[in-house]
C-alpha positions in Angstrom: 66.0 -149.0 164.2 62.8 -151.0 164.2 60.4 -149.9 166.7 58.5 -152.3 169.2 55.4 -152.8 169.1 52.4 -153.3 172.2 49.2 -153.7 172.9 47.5 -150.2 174.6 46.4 -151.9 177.4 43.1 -149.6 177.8 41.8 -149.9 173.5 44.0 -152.6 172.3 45.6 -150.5 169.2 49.3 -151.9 168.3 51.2 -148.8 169.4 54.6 -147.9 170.2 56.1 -149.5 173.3 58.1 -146.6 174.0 55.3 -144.3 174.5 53.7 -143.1 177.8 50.2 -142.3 176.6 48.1 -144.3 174.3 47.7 -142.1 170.6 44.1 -143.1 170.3 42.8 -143.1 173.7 45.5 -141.1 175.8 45.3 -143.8 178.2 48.1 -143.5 180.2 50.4 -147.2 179.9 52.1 -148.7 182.9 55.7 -147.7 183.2 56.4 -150.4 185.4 54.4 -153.9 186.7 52.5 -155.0 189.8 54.2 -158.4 190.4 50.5 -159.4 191.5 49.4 -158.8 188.3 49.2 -160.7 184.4 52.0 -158.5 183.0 50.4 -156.4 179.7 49.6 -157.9 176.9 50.3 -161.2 178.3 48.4 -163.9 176.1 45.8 -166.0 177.6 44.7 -169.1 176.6 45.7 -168.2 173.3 42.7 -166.0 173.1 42.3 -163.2 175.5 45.5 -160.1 175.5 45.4 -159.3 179.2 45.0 -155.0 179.8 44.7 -153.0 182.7 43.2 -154.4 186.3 39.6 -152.9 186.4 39.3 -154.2 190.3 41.1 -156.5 193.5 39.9 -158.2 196.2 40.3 -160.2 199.0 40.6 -163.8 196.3 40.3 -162.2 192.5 41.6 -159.8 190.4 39.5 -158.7 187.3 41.2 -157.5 184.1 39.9 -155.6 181.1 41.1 -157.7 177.9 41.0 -158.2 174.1 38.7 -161.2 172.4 41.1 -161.9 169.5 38.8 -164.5 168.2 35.5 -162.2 168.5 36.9 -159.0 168.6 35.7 -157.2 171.1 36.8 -156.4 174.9 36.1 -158.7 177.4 36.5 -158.8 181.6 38.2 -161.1 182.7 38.5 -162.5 186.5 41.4 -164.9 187.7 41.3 -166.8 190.8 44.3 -165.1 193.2 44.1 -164.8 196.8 46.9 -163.0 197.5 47.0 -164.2 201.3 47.0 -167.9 200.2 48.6 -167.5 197.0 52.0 -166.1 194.6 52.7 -165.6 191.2 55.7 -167.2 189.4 57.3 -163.9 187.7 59.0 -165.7 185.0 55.5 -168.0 183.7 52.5 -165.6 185.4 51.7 -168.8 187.4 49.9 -168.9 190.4 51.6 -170.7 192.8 49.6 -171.7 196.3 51.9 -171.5 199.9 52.0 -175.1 201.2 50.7 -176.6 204.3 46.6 -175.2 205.5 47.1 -172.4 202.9 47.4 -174.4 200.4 44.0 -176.0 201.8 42.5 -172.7 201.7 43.5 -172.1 198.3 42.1 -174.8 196.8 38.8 -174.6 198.8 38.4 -171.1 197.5 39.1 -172.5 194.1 36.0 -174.7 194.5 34.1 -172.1 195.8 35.6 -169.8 192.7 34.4 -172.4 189.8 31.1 -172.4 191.7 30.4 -168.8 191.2 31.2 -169.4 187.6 29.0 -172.1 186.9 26.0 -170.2 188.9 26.3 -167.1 186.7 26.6 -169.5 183.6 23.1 -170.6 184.5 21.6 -167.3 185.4 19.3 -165.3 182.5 18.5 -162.4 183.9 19.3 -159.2 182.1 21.0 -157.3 185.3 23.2 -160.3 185.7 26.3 -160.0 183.9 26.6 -163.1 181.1 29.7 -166.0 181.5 31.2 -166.0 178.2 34.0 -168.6 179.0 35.7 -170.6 181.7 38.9 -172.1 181.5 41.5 -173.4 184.2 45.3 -172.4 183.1 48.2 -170.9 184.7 47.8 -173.5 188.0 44.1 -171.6 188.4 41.3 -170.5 187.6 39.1 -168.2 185.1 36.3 -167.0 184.2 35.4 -164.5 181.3 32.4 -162.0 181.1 31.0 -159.3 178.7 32.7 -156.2 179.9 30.2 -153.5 180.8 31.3 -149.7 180.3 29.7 -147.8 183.5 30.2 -147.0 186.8 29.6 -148.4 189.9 26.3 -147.3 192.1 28.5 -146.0 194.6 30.4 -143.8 191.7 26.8 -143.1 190.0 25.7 -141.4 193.3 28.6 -139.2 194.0 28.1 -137.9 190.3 24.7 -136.8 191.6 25.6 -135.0 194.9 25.7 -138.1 197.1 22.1 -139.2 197.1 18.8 -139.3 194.5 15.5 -139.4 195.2 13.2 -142.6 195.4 11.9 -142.0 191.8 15.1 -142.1 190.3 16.4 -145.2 192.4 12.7 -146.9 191.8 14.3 -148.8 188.0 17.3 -150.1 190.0 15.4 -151.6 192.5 13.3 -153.0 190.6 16.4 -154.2 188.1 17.7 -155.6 191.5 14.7 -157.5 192.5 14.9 -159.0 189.0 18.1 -160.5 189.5 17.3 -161.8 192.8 14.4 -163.3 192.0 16.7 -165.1 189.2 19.3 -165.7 191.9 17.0 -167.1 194.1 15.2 -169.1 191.8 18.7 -171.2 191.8 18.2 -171.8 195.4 20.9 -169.6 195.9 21.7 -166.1 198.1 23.8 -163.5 196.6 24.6 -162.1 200.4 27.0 -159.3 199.4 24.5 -156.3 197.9 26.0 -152.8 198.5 26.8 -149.9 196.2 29.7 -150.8 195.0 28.6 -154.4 193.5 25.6 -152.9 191.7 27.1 -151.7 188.0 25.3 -148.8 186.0 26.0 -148.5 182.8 26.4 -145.8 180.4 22.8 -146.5 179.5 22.3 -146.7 183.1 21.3 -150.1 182.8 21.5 -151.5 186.4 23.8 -154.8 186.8 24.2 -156.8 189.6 28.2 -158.2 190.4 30.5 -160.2 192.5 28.6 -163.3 193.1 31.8 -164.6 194.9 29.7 -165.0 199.0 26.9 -166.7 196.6 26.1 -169.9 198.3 23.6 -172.8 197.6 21.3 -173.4 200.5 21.9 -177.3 199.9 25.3 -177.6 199.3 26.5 -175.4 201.9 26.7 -175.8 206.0 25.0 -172.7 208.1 28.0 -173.1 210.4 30.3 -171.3 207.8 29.9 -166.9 208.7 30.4 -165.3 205.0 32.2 -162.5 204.2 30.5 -159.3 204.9 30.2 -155.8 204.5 29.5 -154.0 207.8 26.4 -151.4 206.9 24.8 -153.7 204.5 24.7 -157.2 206.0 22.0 -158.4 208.4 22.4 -159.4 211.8 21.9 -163.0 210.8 24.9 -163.2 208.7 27.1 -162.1 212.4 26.2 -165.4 213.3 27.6 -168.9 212.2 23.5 -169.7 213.6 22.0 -167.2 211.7 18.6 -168.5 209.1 20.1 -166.8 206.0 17.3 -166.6 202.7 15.9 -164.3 200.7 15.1 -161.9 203.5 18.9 -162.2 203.6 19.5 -160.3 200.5 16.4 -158.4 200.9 18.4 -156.3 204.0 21.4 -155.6 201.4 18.7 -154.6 198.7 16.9 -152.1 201.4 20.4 -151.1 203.1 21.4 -150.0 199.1 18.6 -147.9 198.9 18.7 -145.8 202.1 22.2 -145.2 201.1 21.6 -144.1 197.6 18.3 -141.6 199.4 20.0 -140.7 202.0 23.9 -140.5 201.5 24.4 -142.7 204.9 25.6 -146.2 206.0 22.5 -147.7 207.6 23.1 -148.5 211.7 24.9 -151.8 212.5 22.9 -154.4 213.1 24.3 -155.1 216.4 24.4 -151.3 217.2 20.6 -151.4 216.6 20.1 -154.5 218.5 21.7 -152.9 221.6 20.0 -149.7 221.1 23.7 -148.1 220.9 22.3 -146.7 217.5 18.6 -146.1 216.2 17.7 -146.6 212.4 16.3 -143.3 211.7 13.5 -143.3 208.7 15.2 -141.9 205.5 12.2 -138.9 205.4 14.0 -137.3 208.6 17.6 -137.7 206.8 16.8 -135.5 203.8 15.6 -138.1 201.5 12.9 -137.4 198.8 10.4 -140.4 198.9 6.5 -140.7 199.7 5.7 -142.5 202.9 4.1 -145.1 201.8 8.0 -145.9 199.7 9.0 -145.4 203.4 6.7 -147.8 204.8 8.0 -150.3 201.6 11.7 -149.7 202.3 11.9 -150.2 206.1 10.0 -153.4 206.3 13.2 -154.6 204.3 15.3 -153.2 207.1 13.7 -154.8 209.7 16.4 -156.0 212.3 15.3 -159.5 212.6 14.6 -161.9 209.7 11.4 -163.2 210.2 10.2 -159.3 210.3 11.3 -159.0 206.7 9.4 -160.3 203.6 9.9 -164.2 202.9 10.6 -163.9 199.1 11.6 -160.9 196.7 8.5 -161.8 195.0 6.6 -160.9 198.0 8.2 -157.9 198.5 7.7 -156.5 195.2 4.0 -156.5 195.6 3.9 -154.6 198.5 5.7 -151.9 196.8 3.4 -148.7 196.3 3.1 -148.0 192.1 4.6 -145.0 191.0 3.0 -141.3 190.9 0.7 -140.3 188.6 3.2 -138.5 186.7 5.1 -141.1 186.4 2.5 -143.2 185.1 1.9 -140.8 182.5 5.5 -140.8 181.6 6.0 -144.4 182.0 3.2 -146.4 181.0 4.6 -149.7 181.2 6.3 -151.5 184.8 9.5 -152.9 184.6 7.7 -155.8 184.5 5.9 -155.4 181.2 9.1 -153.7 179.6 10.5 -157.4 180.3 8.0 -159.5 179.0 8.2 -157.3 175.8 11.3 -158.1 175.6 11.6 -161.5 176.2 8.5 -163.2 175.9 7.1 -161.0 172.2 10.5 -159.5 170.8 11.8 -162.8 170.1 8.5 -163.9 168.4 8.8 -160.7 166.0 12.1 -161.7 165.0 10.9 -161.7 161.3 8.3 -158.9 161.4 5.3 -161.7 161.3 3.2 -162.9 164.0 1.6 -166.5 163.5 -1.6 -167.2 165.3 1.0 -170.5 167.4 3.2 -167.1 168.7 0.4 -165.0 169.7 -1.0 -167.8 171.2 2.0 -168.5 173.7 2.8 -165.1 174.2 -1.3 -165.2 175.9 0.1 -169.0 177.2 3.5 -167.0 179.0 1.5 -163.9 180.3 -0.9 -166.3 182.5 2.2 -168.0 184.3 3.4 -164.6 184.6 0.0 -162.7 186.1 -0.3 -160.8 183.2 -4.3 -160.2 182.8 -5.2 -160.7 178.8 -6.4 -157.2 178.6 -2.6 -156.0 179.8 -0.8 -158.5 177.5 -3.0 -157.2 173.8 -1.8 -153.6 175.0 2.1 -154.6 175.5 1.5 -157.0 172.1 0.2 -154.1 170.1 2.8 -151.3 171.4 5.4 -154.4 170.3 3.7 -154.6 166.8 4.2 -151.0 166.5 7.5 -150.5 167.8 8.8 -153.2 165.5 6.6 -152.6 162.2 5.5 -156.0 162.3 2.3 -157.5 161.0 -0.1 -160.5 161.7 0.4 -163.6 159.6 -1.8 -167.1 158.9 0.3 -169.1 156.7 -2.5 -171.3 156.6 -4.4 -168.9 155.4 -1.7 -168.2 153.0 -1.3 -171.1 151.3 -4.8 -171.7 150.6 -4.4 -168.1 149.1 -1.7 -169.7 147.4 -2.7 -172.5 146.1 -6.1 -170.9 144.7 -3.8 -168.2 142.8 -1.7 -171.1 141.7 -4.8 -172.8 140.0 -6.1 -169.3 138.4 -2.5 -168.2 137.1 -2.7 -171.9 135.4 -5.9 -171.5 134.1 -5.0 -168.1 132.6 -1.8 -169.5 131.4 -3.7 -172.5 129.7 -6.0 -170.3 127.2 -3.5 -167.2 126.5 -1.4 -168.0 123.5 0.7 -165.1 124.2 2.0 -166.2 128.0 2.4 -170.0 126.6 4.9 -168.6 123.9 6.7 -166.6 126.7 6.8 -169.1 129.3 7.5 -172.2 127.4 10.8 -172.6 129.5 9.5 -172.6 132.4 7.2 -174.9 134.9 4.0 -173.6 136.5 5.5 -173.5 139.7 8.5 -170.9 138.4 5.9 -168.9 136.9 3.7 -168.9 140.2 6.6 -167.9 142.0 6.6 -163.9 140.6 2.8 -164.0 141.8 1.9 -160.4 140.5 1.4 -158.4 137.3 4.0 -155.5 136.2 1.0 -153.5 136.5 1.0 -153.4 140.2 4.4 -152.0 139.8 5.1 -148.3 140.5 8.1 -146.0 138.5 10.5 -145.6 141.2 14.0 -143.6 141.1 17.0 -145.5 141.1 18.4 -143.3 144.1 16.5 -141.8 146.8 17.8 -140.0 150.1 15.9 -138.9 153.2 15.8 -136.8 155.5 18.6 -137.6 157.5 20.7 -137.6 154.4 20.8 -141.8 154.5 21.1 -142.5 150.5 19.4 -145.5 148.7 19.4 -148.0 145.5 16.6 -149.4 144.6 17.6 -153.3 144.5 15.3 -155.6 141.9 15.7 -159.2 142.2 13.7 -160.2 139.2 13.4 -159.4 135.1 9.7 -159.1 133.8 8.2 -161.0 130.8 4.6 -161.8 129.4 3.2 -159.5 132.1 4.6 -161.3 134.8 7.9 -161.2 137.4 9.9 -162.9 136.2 12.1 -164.5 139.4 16.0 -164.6 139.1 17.2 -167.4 141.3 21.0 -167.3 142.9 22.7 -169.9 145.0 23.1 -168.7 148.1 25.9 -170.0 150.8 29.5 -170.9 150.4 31.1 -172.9 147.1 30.7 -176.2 148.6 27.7 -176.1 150.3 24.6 -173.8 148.1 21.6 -173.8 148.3 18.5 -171.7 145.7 16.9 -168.4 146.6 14.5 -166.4 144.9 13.6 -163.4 146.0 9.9 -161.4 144.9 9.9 -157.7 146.4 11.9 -154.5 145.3 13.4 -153.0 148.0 15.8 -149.9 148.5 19.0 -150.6 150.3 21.2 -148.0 152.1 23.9 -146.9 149.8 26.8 -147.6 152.6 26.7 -148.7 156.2 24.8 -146.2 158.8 27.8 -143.5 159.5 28.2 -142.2 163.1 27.0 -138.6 162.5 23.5 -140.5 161.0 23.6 -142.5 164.3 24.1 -139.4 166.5 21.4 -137.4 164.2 18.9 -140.3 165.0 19.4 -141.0 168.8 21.9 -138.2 170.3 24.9 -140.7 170.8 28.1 -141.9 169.5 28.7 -145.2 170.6 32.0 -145.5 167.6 35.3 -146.8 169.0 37.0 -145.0 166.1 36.2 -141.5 166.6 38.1 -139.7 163.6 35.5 -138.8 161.0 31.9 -138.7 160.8 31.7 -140.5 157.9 33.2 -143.5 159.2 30.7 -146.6 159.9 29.2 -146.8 163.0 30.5 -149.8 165.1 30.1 -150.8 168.9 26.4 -151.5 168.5 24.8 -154.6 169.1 21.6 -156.1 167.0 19.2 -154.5 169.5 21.0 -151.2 169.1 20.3 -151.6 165.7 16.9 -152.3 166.4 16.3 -149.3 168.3 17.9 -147.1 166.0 15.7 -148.1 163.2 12.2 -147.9 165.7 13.4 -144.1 166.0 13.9 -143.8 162.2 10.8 -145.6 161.6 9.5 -142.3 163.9 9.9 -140.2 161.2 7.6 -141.5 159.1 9.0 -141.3 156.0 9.0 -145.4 155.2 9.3 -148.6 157.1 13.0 -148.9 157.5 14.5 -152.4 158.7 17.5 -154.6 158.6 17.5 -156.3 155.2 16.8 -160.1 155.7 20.0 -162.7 155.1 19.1 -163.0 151.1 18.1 -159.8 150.9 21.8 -158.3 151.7 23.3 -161.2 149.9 21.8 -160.7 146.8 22.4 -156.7 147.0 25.9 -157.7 147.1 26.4 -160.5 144.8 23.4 -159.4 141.7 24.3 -161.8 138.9 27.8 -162.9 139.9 28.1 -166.9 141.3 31.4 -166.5 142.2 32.4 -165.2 145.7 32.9 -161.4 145.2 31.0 -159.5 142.3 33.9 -158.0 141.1 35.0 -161.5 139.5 37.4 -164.3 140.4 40.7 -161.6 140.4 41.6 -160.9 144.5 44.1 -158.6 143.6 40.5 -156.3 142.6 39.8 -156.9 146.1 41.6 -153.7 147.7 40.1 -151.3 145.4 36.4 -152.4 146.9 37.1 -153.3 150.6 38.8 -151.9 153.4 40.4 -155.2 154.9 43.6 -156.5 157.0 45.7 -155.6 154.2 45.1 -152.3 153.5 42.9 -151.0 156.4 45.7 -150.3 158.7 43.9 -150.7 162.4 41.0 -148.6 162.2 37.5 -148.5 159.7 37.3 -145.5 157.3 35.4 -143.3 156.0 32.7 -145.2 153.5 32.3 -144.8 150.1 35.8 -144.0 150.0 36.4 -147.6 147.3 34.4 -148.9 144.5 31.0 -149.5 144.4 29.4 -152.7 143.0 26.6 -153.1 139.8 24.1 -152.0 142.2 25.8 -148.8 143.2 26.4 -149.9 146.6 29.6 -149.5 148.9 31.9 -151.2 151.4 30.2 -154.2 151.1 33.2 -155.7 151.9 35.5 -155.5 154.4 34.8 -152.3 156.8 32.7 -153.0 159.6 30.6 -156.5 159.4 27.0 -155.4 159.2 24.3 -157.0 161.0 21.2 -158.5 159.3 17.6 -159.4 160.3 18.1 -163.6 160.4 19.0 -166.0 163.0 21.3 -168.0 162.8 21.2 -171.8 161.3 21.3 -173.9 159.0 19.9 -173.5 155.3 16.6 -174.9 155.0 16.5 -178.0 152.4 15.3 -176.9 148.8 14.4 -173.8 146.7 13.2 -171.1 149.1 11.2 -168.0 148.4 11.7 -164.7 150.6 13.6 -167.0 153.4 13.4 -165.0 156.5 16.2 -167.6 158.0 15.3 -169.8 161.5 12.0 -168.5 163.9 14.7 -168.2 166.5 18.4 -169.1 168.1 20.3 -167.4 170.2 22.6 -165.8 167.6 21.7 -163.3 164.6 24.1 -163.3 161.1 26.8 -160.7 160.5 27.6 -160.9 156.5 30.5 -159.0 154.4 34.0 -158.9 156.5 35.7 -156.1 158.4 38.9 -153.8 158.4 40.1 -156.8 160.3 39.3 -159.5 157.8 41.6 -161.5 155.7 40.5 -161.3 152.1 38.8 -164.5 152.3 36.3 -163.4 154.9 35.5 -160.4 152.7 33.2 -162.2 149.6 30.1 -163.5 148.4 30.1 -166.3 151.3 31.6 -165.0 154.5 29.2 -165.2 157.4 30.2 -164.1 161.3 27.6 -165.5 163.9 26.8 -163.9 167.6 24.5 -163.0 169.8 22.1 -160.2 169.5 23.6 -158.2 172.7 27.4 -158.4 171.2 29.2 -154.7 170.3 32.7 -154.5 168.6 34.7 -151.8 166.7 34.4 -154.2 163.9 30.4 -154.0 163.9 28.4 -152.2 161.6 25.1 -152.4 159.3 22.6 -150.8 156.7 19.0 -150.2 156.8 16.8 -151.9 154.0 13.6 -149.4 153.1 10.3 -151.3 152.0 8.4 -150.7 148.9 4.8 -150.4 149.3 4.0 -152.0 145.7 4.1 -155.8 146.6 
């Protein structure tokens, strides 16, 4: 009898629909289904598989689901309030009741797509992203990257109920951040409380539900908003009250007493009659200094115009750390961001021009950065990142006076004329260094973590001189001519979980079976910080190889679009793809390796590389490094998941820098000092 087959609806694995737990994840599977609910694995928009509910409120339900098209898990939230609304069992559609409910239903719809379209807008990092909106099913929905945590509320009662200011001090200012983003909008998020701040399992603070959000302009003050008694200010009691950012300042300050102190603050009105009295945290246990007292209770002030007027102003009054946490922390939140947002981007390509390092100086005065402040964070970024300073002005002068000597040189040596009679000056230029520069290196090297390398060299030698060995880059239509200079080593096979866990102590892999197995679930930046660590040991700059550089590891000498030759029925015995993979990744260097003595350069996991993404610049390139930025970095080689043609020579998978799947990999390129 053949079995059916389901969706798990905690993983996603196709598993028997007969069984109670899930074999992968032991996730228990529903044995029956809330008629409230999207029935598991109902399909939607021909995109998303619909899981488990991850939440429910008062007008939306939230569902963990499966990104067929990008492969990776996704949150999902559908429009349903349950007191104006149904659900058809036989379609899944929601169905409104008629006569004022119906009203209500579709004025919460409006007031649903308008919390879409604010987060769509918003940048901050402790904003969760809007991947998609769609309306379907007779409603509405929005999709956003699903976060792994806990919320705050959770977070605390794993530490006994309450922490200490210190260790709340990065989710405030995480929270401010978001605020001032919010607020920046012209818009009040006016529902901050515990359980709608998000850590996750990097304890990366993220601020959620953005569904009492409203837009100063577009919105009457006669309308009360939802509320959560505790954590709302008095004004919000009132369809009079003057609600701004003082408003959300309250429910930042009412968060942090009940994360120091393990208590609801007072009610407002309890406060206001003197029925109740806002103790200071000190007397209720809580670990702070009292000038973080003083900070925290002008946010509590009971009426508005006592609180601070902006976030902004708020967040200069608050007292810098301790010493010893100066020492341990040498940078603010604030620089941290402006790292990351304002040079990271710029060192995209390991080279900073004298036009970036001029507008990183341009950003840091909008931002109150002194200049003395900004060299330190632009120096600890060079560092972190291995990246150099670069004048490619002052390059191709360099150039262009090499150029003329190599012609010179060229022009009087009988020998080099008879060697080079094929090709033009420009060809020749193009090695630009003598074999005698070059060092004797082993074919295979290994370091300390046990990562194996091949020594990759994208060029013959001749007359004294490199001699380049162009290839045609891009898909069978559309090529374009690459010629790369440097030796480089390249990891043998994709970075395995036990070298991830050697390097930073975790184990992000979906697939948890064996050790050797690639590791997946990491985005570019993970990649990014795993290599900083490496780079740690000191052993060699290690990075991710550029677009050509992994392209040209894979392909050598072959045109074609896999290395093996033109036969696909090769293609199983070097790649772990849709057709033989089953519906995990395995262990590498399990197939064939190519010329270069490489592995799973097919199929597997996709493995990210250094380049944005974009189009091919025009013309014969030298060492491209791809676009100076974009909003998406190149994936290149295919997955477990891949047909066979997405595992060649040409397949390319674009996303953003942030995104983590169990079909995500990549390999570390080590430079050679010798260039």
């Amino acid at each position: 009898m053949a079995q059916h087959k389901t969706y798990c609806v905690n993983c996603f694995v196709v598993m028997d629909q007969t069984l109670d737990y899930c074999p992968r994840c032991t996730y228990p599977q529903p044995l029956d289904n809330n008629h409230l609910y999207l029935h598991p694995p109902y399909r939607l928009y021909h995109q998303y598989v619909i899981g488990r509910v991850l939440g429910h409120g008062s007008f939306g339900i939230t569902y963990l689901a499966y990104d067929r098209n990008l492969g990776v898990k996704a949150a999902i939230k559908e429009y349903f309030p349950a007191e104006f609304a149904m659900r058809n069992h036989e379609n899944q559609h929601v169905v409104p009741l008629e006569g004022q409910k119906r009203e209500l239903f579709l004025n919460g719809k409006k007031k649903f797509i308008a919390e879409a379209r604010l987060l769509s807008a918003l940048r901050s990092p402790y904003i969760v992203r809007i991947r998609h909106f769609f309306e379907t099913n007779h409603t509405a929905y929005f999709v956003m990257e699903y976060l792994e945590g806990q919320t705050l509320n959770a977070y605390l009662s794993g530490h006994g109920g309450k922490i200490g200011f210190e260790q709340l001090r990065p989710i405030l200012l995480a929270l401010l951040d978001a605020l001032e983003e919010v607020h920046s909008h012209n818009n009040y998020h006016r529902d901050i409380k515990p359980d709608n701040v998000y850590m996750t399992l990097n304890n990366h603070p993220m601020l959620l539900d953005f569904g009492s959000a409203r837009q100063e302009a577009a919105t009457s003050s006669q309308t009360i908003s939802l509320l959560t008694p505790g954590f709302a200010p008095i004004e919000q009691y009132s369809s009079h009250g003057v609600q701004g950012p003082w408003t959300d300042i309250y429910g930042v300050a009412a968060t942090a007493f009940y994360a120091l102190t393990g208590q609801i603050p007072p009610y407002p009105q309890d406060r206001l009659t003197e029925d109740a009295q806002l103790l200071p945290p000190s007397q209720l246990g809580a670990e702070l200094r009292s000038e973080d007292e003083e900070w925290l209770l002008k946010g509590l002030a009971l009426r508005w115009n006592d609180r601070p007027s902006s976030v902004a102003e708020w967040r200069r009054q608050l007292p810098p750390p301790p010493e010893a946490s100066v020492t341990q922390r040498p940078f603010s939140s604030a620089d941290e961001n402006f790292i990351r947002f304002a040079i990271l981007p710029r060192l995209a390509s390991r080279f900073l021009t004298p036009e970036d390092e001029a507008e990183i100086y341009e950003s840091a005065t909008f931002l109150d950065i002194s200049r003395e402040q900004t060299a330190k964070l632009l120096e600890q970024a060079l560092q972190m990142t291995g990246s150099v300073r670069r004048d490619p002005v002052q390059e191709q002068q360099t150039a262009a006076a090499r150029k003329a000597e190599l012609e010179a040189r060229l022009r009087k040596s009988a020998d080099s004329e008879s060697a080079v009679t094929n090709l033009t000056f420009s060809e020749v230029f193009q090695p630009q260094k003598p074999l005698l520069d070059l060092k004797e290196l082993p074919q295979s090297l290994s370091n300390s973590v046990g990562m194996q390398f091949r020594l990759i060299t994208p060029f013959s030698s001749g007359a004294g001189f490199r001699i380049p060995r162009p290839f045609a880059m891009g898909n069978a239509k559309k090529q374009h001519s690459v010629t790369l200079s440097r030796r480089y080593y390249l990891q043998r096979s994709p970075v395995t979980r036990a070298q991830w866990r050697m390097i930073t102590g975790k184990d992000p892999a979906f697939f948890q079976a064996h050790d050797n197995a690639p590791v997946e679930q990491v985005s570019w930046h993970d990649c990014q910080e795993f290599i900083r660590r490496l780079n740690l040991l000191r052993e060699g700059h290690y990075r991710l190889p550029t677009e050509a550089e992994w392209e040209f590891a894979c392909r050598g000498n072959q045109q074609g679009a896999f290395y093996f030759g033109a036969d696909l029925t090769q293609l199983p015995l070097h790649a772990w793809y849709q057709e033989n993979a089953g519906t995990e990744s395995h262990p590498v260097e399990k197939l064939a390796a190519n010329p270069f003595g490489l592995y799973d350069l097919y199929g597997n996991v996709w493995e990210w590389v250094q380049d944005y993404a974009g189009e091919a610049p025009v013309g014969h390139q030298t060492d491209p490094q791809g676009p100076l930025s974009g909003s998406e970095k190149v994936l290149r080689g295919g997955s477990w998941m891949s047909e066979a043609e997405e595992c060649s020579n040409y397949s390319r998978w674009c996303q953003p820098p942030d995104t983590a799947s169990f079909q995500i990999g990549f390999r570390v390129l080590l430079e050679i000092e010798d260039q």
